[in-house]
C-alpha positions as CSV (number, residue, x, y, z in Angstrom):
1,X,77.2,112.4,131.7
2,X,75.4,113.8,134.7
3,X,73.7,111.8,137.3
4,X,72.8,112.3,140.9
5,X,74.6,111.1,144.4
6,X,73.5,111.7,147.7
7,X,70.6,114.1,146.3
8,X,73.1,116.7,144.4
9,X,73.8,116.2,140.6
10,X,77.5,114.9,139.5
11,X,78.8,116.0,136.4
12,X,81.5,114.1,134.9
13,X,83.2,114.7,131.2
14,X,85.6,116.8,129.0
15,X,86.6,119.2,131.4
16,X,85.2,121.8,129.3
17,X,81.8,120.3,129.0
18,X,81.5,120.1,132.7
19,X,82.8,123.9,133.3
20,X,80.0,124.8,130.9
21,X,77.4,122.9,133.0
22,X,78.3,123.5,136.4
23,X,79.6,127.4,135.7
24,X,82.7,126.6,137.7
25,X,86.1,127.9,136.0
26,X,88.6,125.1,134.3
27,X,90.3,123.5,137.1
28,X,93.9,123.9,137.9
29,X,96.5,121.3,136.2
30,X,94.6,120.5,132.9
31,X,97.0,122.0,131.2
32,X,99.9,119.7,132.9
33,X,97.6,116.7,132.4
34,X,96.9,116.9,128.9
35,X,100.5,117.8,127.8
36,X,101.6,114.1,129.2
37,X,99.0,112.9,126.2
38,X,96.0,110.8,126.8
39,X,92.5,112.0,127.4
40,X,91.8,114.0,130.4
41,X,88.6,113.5,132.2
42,X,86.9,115.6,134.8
43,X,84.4,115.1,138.0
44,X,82.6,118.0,139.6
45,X,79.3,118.3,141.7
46,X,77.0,121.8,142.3
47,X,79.9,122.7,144.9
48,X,83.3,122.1,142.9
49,X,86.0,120.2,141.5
50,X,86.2,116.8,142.6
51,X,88.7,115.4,140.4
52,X,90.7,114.8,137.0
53,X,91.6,111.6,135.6
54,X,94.1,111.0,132.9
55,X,93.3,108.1,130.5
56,X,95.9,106.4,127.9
57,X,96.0,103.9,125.3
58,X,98.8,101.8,124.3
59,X,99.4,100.7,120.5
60,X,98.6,97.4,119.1
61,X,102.0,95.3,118.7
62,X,101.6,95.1,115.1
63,X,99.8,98.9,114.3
64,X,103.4,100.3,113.6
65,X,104.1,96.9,111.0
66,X,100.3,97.8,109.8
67,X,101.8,101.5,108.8
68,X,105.0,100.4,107.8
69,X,103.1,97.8,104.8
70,X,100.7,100.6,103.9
71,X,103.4,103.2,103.5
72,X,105.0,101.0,101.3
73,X,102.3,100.4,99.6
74,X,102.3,104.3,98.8
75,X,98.7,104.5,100.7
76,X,98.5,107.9,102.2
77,X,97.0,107.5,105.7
78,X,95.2,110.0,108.1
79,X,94.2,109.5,111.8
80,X,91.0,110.8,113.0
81,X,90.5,110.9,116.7
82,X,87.7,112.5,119.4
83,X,90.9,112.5,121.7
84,X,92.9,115.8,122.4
85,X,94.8,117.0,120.1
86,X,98.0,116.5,121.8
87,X,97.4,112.6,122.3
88,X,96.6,112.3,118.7
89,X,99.7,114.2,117.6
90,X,102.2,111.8,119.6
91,X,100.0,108.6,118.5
92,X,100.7,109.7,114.9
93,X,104.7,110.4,115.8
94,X,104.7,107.2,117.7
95,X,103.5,105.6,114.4
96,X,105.0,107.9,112.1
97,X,101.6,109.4,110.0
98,X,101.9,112.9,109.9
99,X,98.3,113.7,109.2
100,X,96.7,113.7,112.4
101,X,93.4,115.4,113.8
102,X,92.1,115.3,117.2
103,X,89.3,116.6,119.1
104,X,86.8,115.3,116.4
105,X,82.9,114.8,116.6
106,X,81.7,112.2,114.5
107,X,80.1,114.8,112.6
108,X,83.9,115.9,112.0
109,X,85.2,112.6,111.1
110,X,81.9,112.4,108.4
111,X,82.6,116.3,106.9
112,X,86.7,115.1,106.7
113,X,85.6,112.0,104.4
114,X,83.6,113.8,102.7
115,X,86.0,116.7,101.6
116,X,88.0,113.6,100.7
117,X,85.5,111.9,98.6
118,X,84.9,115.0,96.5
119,X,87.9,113.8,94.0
120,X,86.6,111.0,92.2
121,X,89.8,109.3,91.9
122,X,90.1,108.4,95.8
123,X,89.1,105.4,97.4
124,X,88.6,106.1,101.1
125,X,89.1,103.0,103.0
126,X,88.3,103.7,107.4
127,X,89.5,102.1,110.4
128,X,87.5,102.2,113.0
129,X,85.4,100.1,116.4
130,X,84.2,102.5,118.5
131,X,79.9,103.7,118.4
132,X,80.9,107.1,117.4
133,X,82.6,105.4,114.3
134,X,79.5,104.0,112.8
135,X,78.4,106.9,110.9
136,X,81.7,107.5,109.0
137,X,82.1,103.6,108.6
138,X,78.5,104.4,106.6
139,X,80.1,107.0,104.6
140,X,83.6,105.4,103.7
141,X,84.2,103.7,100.2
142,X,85.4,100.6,102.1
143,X,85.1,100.2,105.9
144,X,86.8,98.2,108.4
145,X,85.7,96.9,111.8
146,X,87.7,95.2,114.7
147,X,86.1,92.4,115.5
148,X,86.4,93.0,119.1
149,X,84.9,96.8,118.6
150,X,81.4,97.2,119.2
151,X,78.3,95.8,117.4
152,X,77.3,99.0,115.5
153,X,80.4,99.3,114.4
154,X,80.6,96.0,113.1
155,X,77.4,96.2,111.4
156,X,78.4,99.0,109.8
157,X,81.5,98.2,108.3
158,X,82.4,95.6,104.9
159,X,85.3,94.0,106.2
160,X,85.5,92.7,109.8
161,X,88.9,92.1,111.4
162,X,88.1,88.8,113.6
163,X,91.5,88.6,115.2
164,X,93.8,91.2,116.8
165,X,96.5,91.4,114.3
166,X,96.7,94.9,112.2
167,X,98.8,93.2,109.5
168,X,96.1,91.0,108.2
169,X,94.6,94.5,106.9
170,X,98.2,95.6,105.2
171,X,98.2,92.0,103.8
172,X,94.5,92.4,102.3
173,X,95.6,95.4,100.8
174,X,98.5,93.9,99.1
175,X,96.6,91.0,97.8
176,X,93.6,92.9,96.9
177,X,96.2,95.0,94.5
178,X,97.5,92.1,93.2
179,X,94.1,90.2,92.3
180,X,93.3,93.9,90.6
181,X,96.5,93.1,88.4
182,X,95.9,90.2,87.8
183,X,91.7,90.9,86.5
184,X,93.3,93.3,84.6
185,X,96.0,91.2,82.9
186,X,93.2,88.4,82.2
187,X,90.8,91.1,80.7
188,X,93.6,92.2,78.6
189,X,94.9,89.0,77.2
190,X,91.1,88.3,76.0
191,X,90.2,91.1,74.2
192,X,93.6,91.0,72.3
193,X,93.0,87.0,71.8
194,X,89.0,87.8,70.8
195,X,90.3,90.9,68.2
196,X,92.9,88.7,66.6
197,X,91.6,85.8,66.3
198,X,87.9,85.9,66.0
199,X,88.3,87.7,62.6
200,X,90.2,85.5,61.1
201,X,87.5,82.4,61.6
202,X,85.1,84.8,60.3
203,X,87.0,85.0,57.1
204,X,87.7,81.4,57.2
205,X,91.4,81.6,58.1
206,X,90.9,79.3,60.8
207,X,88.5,76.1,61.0
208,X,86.1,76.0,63.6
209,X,88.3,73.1,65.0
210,X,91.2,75.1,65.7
211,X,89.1,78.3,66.9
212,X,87.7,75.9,69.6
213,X,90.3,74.8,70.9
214,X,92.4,78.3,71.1
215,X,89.2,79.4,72.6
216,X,89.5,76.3,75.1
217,X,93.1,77.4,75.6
218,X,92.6,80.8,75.8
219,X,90.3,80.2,78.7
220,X,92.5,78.0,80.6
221,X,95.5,80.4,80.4
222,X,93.3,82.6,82.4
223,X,92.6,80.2,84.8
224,X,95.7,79.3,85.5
225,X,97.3,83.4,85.5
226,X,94.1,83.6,88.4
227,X,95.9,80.8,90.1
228,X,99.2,81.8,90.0
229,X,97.7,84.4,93.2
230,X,96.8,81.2,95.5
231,X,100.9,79.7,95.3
232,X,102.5,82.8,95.7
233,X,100.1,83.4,98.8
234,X,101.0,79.5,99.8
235,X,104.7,80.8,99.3
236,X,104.6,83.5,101.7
């Protein structure tokens, strides 16, 4: 950003980006800064440095149970970040995803996805809650908001997380496997029951009485494999 303060113009941003604007060199101790992690922001006016500021994030409590659940879930997992690469890297160690890329534009983020996206067997699912997430929310197969990010974001996204707990999104996950299995399983078990038996009432093996009431029967054992998801979810 650039504004103006007692009639001179204050620059204030990436260091690089304010280097570029002013034409003053890269100040002394970015380097140190930025190896400690976090993002490193600079202040200069027409006349010189005025100062570097070093800003970190913490980890939600429950982000490394949110990794641990989707790793064992076999879901491959990537972070995507507009912070320096050096933050990024010990974010991902701190969490343990190996995948890590840092200094992104959104445009980045969006040309990442979409390398992704090219194999049609992938489901790309993103994370994100910031404004500068909004575009590759758009772009992802399934997108997830906080609910305390902002209201583009949120807009944006299919899923919103309303509280601030990342297992709820491991635990969707799993459940949205298992109700997959389950569809699956149901789909099965009536086009084996529909093969089998509907032939046989065609050539009057079985009376319209008895197909009814398989039919009836059949319908209900699907019903109740659907329900067996709601007591194990009561169970845990």
């Amino acid at each position: 950003m650039v504004g103006r303060y007692s009639g001179g113009a204050v620059w204030i941003g990436r260091p690089d980006f304010v280097a570029t604007r002013t034409g003053l060199s890269m100040p002394t101790g970015t380097g140190e800064m930025e190896a400690k992690t976090g993002t490193v922001i600079a202040l200069a006016d027409e006349h010189g440095w005025l100062g570097l500021f070093r800003f970190a994030d913490a980890l939600r409590p429950t982000a490394a149970d949110m990794v641990r659940q989707l790793a064992a879930a076999k879901i491959p997992m990537t972070i995507l970040s507009g912070d320096t690469p050096v933050t990024v890297e010990a974010i991902g160690h701190q969490l343990g995803i190996t995948d890590v890329h840092g200094a992104m534009t959104p445009q980045d983020k969006q040309a990442f996805l979409a390398r992704l996206q090219e194999d049609p067997a992938k489901v790309v699912a993103m994370v994100g809650d910031g404004v500068n997430d909004a575009p590759v929310l758009a772009q992802a197969h399934v997108s997830v908001a906080m609910g305390s990010g902002t209201d583009l974001a949120r807009n944006q996204a299919d899923i919103v997380l309303l509280g601030e707990d990342f297992t709820n999104l491991g635990n969707g996950a799993g459940w949205a496997r298992k109700t997959l299995w389950v569809i699956r399983q149901n789909l099965w078990w009536a086009a084996a029951y529909n093969l089998s038996v509907v032939p046989l009432a065609m050539m009057g093996r079985v009376t319209p009485l008895i197909a009814g009431i398989g039919m009836a029967g059949s319908s209900l054992l699907v019903v109740l494999n659907a329900l067996r998801l709601q007591r194990q979810r009561r169970k845990e």
